[in-house]
Every structure is written in C-alpha cells, then in structure tokens.
N, C-alpha and C positions, 0 to 999 in steps of 0.2 A: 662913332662912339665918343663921347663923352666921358670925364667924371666930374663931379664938384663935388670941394669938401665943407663941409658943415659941420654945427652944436647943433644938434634937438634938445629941447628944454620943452618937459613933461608936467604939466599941472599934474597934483594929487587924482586927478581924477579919470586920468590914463595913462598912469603908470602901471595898472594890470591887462592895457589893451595892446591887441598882439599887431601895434603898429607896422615892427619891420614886416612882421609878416605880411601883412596886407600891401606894404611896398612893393614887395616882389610877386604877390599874387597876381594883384590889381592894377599894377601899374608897368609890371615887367625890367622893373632896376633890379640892378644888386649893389645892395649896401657891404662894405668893408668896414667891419666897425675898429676902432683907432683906440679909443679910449671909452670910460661910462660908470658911472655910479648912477646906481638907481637905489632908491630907499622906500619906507611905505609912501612916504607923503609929496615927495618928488622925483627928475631923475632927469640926466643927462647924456647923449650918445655924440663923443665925436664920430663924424662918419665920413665915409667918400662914398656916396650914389652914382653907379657908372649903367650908362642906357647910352640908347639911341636920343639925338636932343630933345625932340618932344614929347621922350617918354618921362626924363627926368626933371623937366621944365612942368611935368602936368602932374609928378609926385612931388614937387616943393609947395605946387599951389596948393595939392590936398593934404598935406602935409597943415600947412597953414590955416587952411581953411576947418580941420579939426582940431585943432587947437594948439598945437605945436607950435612953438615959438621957432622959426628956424633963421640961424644965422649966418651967411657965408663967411667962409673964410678959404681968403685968397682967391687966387684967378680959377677959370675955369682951366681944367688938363685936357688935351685933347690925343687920345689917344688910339 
C-alpha cells in the first residue's frame, strides 16, 4: 500500500461530477480529503490517495486524463 498526497484542480465543468466517487468505485483508492473549497465555477481537494501502487498510479492518470489538473505534493508514503 501506498499513499500520495495531491491538489485536484476542478475546471467549471466538473465540479458537479461525482469524481472521488468514481475513484473509489473504479479504481479501488481511497481518498482522505485534507483540505477543499469548491464553488459553482471551480474547485479544489487537497487529498492523500492511498491503494495498492498500481491502483493509485492508474487513478492519477484518469484523473488527468479527465481533466483534473493534479498536482503532487511531496514524496510518496509508504505505508
């Protein structure tokens, strides 16, 4: 197990989409959320993602790949 902590940065245009949820659904992480303001038009979640490596390695790319900005921060924890 893994965790990494990250900023998601939400364009106006999914910030009503039920991202964490589909993290955990679809991908098998679980997010700890840290910090977040979300508003109508944008939104923000610090988070730690904790999985199995290749689970949470193939939720930062979908992550990415749906339009999520994602940013690390700091090292990986291994725990």
């Amino acid at each position: 197990m893994i965790e990494v902590r990250m900023r998601l940065t939400f364009p106006e245009e999914l910030v009503r989409a039920p991202i964490i949820a589909q993290l955990v659904t679809d991908h098998g992480v679980v997010p700890n959320i840290r910090r977040a303001n979300v508003d109508e038009t944008e939104g923000w979640i610090v988070c730690e993602l904790g999985g199995e490596p290749a689970a949470v390695e193939g939720a930062i790319e979908w992550l990415r790949r749906t339009g999520v900005r994602v940013d690390l921060l700091g090292d990986v924890v291994e725990s």
